[in-house]
N, CA, C and O of each residue as an XYZ file, in Angstrom:
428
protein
N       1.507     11.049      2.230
C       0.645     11.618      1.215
C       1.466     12.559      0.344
O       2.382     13.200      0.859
N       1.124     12.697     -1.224
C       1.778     13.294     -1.829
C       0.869     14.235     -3.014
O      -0.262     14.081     -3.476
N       1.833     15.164     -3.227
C       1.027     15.419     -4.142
C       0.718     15.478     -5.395
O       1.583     15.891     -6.168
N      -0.962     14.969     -6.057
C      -0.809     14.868     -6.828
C      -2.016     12.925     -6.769
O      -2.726     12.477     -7.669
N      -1.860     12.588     -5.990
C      -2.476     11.651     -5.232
C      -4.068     11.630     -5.091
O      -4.346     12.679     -4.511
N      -5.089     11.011     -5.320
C      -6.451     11.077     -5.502
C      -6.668     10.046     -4.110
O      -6.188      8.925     -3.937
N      -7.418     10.714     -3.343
C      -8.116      9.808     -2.124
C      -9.236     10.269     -1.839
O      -9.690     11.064     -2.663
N      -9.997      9.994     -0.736
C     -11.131      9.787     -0.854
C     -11.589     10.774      0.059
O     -10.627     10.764      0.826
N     -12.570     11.838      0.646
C     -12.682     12.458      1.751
C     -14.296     12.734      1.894
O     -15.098     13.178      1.072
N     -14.508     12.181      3.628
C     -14.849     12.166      3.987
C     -15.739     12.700      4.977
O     -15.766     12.301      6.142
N     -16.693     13.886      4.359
C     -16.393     15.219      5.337
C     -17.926     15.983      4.809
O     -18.285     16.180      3.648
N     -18.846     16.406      6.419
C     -20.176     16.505      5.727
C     -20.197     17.679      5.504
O     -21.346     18.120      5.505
N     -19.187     18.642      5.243
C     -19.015     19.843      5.249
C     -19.219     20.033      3.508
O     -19.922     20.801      2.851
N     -18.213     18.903      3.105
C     -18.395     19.002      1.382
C     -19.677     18.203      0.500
O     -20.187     18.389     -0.605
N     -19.900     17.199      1.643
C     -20.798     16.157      0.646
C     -21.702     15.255      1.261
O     -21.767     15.572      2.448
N     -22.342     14.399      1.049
C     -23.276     13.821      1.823
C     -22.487     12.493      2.072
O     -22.552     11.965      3.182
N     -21.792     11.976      1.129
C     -20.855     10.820      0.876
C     -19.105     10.858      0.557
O     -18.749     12.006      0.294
N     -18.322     10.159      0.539
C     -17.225     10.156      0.299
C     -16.722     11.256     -1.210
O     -17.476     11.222     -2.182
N     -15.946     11.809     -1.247
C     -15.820     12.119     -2.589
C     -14.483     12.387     -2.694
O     -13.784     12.760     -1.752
N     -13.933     12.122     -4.349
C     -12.672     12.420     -4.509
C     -11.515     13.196     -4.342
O     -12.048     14.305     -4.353
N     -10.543     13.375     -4.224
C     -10.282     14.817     -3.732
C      -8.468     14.534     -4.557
O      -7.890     13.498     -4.886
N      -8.166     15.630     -4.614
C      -6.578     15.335     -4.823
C      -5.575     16.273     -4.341
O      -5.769     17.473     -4.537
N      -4.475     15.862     -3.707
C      -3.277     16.552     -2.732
C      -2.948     17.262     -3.498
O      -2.738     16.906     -4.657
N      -2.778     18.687     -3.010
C      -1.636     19.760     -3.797
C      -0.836     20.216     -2.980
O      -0.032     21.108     -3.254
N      -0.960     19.595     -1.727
C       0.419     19.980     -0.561
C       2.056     19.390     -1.060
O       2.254     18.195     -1.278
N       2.886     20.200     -1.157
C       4.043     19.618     -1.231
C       4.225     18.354     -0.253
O       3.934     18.290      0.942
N       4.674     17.560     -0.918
C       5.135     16.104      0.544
C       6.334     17.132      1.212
O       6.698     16.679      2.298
N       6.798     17.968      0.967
C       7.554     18.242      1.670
C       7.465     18.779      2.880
O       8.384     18.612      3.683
N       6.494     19.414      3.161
C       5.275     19.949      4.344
C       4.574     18.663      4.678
O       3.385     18.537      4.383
N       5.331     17.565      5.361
C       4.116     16.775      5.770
C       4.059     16.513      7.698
O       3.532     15.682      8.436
N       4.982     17.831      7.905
C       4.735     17.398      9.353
C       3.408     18.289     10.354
O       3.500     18.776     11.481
N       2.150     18.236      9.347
C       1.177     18.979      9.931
C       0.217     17.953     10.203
O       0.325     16.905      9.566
N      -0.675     18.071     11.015
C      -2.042     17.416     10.773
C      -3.280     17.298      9.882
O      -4.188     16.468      9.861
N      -2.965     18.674      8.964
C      -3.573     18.687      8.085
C      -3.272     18.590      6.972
O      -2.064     18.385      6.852
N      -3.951     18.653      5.811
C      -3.382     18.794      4.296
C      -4.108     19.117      3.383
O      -5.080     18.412      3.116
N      -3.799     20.389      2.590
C      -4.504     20.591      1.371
C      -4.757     20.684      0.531
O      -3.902     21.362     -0.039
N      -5.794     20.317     -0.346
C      -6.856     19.624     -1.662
C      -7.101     20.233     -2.554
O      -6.790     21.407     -2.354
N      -7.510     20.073     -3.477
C      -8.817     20.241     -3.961
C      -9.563     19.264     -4.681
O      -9.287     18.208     -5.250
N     -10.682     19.994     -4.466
C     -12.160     18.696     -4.342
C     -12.615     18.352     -6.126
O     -12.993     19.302     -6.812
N     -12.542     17.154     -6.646
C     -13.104     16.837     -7.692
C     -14.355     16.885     -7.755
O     -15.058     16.909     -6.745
N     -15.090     16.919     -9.691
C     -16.501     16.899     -9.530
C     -16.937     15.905    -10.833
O     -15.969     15.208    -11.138
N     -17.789     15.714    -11.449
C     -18.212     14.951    -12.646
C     -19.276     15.529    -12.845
O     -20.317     14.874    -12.900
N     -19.269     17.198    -13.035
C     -19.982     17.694    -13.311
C     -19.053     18.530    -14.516
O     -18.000     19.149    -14.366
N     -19.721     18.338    -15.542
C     -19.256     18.886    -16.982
C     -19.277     20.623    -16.233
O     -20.128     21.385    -15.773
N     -17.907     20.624    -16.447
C     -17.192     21.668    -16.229
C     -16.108     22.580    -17.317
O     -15.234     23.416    -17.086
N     -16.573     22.044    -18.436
C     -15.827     22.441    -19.062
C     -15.578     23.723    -19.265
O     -14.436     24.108    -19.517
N     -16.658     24.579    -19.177
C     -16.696     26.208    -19.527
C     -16.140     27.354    -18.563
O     -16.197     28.576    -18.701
N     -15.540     26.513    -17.460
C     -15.047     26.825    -15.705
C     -13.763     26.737    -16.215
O     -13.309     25.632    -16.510
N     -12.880     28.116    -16.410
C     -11.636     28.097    -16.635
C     -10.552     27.654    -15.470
O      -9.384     27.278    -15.573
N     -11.322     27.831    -14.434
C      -9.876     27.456    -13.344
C     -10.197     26.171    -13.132
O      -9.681     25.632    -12.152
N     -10.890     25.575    -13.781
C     -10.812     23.526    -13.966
C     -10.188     23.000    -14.523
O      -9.963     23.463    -15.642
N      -9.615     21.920    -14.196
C      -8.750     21.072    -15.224
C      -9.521     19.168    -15.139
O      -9.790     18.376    -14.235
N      -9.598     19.178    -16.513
C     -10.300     17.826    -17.046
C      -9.470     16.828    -16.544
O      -8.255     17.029    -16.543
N      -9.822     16.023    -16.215
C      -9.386     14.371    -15.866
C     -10.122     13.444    -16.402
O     -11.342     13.283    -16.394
N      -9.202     12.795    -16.908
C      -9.889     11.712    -17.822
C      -9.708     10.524    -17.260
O      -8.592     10.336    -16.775
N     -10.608      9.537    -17.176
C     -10.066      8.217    -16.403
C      -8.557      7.157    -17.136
O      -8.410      6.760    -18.292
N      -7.922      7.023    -16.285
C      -7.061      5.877    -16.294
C      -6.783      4.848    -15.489
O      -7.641      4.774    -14.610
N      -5.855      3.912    -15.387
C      -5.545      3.218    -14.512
C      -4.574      3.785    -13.593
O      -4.334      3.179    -12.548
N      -4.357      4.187    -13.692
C      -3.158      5.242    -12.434
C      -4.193      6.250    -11.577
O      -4.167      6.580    -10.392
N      -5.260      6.660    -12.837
C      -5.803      7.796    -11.754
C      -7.260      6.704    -11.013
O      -7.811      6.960     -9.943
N      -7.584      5.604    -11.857
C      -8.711      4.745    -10.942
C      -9.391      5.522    -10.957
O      -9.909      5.481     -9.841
N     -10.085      6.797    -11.834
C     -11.507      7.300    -12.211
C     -12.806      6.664    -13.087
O     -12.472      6.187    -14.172
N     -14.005      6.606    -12.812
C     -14.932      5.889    -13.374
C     -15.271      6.717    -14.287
O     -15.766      6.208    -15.292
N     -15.135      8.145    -14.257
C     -15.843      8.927    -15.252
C     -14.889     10.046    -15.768
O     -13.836     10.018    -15.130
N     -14.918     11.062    -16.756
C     -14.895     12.143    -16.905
C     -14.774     13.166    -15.736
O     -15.766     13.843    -15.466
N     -13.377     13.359    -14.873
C     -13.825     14.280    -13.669
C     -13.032     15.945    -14.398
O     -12.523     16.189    -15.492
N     -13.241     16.686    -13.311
C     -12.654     17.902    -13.154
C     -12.195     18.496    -11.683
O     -12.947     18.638    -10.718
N     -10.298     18.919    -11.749
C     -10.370     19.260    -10.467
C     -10.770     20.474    -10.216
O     -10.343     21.134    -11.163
N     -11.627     21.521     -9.140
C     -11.682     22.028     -9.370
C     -10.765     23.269     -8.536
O     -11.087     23.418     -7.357
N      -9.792     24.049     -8.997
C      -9.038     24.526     -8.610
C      -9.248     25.904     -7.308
O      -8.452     26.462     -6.552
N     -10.407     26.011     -7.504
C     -11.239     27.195     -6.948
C     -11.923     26.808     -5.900
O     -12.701     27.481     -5.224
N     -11.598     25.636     -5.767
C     -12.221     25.117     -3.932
C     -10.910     24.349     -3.640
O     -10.493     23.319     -4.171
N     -10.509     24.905     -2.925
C      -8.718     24.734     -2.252
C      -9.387     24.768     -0.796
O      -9.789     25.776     -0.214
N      -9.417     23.431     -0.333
C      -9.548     22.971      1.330
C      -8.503     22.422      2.247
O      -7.490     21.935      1.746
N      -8.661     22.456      3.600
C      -7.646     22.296      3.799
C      -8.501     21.276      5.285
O      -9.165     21.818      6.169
N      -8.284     20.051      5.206
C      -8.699     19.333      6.452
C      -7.526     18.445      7.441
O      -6.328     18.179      7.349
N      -8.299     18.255      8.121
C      -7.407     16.730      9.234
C      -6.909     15.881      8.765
O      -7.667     14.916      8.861
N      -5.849     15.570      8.179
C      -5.958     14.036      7.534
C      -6.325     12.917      8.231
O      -6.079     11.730      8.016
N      -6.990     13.498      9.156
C      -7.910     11.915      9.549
C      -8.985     12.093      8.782
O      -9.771     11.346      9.365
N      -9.489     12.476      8.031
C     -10.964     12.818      7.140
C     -10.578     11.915      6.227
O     -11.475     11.154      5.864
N      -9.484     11.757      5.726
C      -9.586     10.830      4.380
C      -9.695      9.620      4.740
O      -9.404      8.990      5.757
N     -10.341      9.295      3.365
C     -10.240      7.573      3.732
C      -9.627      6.345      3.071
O      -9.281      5.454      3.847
N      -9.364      6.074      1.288
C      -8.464      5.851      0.699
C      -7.665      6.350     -0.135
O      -7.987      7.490     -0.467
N      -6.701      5.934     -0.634
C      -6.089      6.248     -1.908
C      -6.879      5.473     -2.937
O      -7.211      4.288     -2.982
N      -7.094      6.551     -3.795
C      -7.522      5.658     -5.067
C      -6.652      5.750     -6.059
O      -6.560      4.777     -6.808
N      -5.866      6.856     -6.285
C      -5.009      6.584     -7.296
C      -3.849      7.897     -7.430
O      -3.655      8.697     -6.514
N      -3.335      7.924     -8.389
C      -2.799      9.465     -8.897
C      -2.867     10.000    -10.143
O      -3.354      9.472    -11.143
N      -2.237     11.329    -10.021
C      -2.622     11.773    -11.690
C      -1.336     11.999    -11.975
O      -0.425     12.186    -11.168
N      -1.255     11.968    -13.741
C       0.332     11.996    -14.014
C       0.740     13.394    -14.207
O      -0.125     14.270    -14.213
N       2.367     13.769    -14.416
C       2.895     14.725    -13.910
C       2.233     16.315    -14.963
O       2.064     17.451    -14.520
N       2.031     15.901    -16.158
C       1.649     17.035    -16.955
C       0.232     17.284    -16.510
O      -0.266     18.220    -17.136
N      -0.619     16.702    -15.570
C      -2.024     17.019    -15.782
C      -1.673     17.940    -14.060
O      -2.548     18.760    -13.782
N      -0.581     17.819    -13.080
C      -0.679     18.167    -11.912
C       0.605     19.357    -12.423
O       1.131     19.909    -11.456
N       1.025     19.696    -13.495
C       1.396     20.864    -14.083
C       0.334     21.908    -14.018
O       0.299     22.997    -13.444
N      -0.717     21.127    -14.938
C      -1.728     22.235    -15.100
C      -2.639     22.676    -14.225
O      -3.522     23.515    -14.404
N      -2.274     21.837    -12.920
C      -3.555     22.078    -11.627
C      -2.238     23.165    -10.978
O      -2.713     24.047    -10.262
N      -0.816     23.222    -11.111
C      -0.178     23.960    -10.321
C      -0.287     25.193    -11.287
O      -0.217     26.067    -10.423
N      -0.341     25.498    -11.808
C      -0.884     26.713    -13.070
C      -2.040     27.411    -12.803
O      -2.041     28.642    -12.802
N      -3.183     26.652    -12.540
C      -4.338     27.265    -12.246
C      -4.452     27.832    -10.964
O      -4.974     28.938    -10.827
N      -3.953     27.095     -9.871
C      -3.583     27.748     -8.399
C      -2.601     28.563     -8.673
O      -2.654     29.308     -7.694
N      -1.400     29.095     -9.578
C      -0.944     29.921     -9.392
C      -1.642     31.208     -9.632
O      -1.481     32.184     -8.900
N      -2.516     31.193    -10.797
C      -3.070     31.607    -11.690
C      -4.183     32.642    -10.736
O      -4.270     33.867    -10.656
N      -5.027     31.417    -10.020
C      -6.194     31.513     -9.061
C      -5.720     32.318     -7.756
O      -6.599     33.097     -7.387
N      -4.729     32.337     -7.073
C      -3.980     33.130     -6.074
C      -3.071     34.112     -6.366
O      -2.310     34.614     -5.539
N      -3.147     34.450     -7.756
C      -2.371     35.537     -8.205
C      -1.004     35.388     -7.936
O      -0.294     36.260     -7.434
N      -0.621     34.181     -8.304
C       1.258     34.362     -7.656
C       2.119     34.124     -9.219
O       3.319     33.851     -9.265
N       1.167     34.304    -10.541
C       2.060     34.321    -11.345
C       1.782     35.280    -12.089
O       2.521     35.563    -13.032
């Protein structure tokens, strides 16, 4: 798993059903059992500054208009997930590493 990567998670803690999610763990940290996210929404988010818009493509395999949202940073089993659906390209996982810096005060 890498990051930057859109899969699927599985978990009744967040949702009633599967929902999108995308890696912000360095691959370089991958000898844990866990790994952590944050959770997408397709809820017009635009006015939510620590969100960043996603627009569908074929790389990212989105049906709609999403947003990640940077402000729910989870951290589960990676047995919770269930596919890869796609990834996002490198300038849009710029701006998700910006907002977590941003959001945790480390810049």
């Amino acid at each position: 798993m890498h990051s930057g990567e859109i899969w699927t998670l599985r978990d009744d803690a967040y949702a009633s059903k599967a929902r999108p999610v995308v890696v912000v763990q360095d691959a370089e940290v991958e000898n844990f059992d866990s790994i952590v996210l944050c959770l997408l929404t397709s809820f017009d988010s635009d006015n939510i500054s620590t969100r960043v818009k996603v627009r569908p493509t074929a790389d990212n395999a989105l049906t709609r208009d999403s947003f990640v949202m940077t402000e729910k940073i989870v951290t589960v089993d990676k047995a919770l997930l269930g596919k890869k659906i796609g990834f996002l390209d490198e300038l849009t996982m710029k701006e998700i590493r910006n907002q977590l810096a941003f959001l945790l005060g480390i810049k």
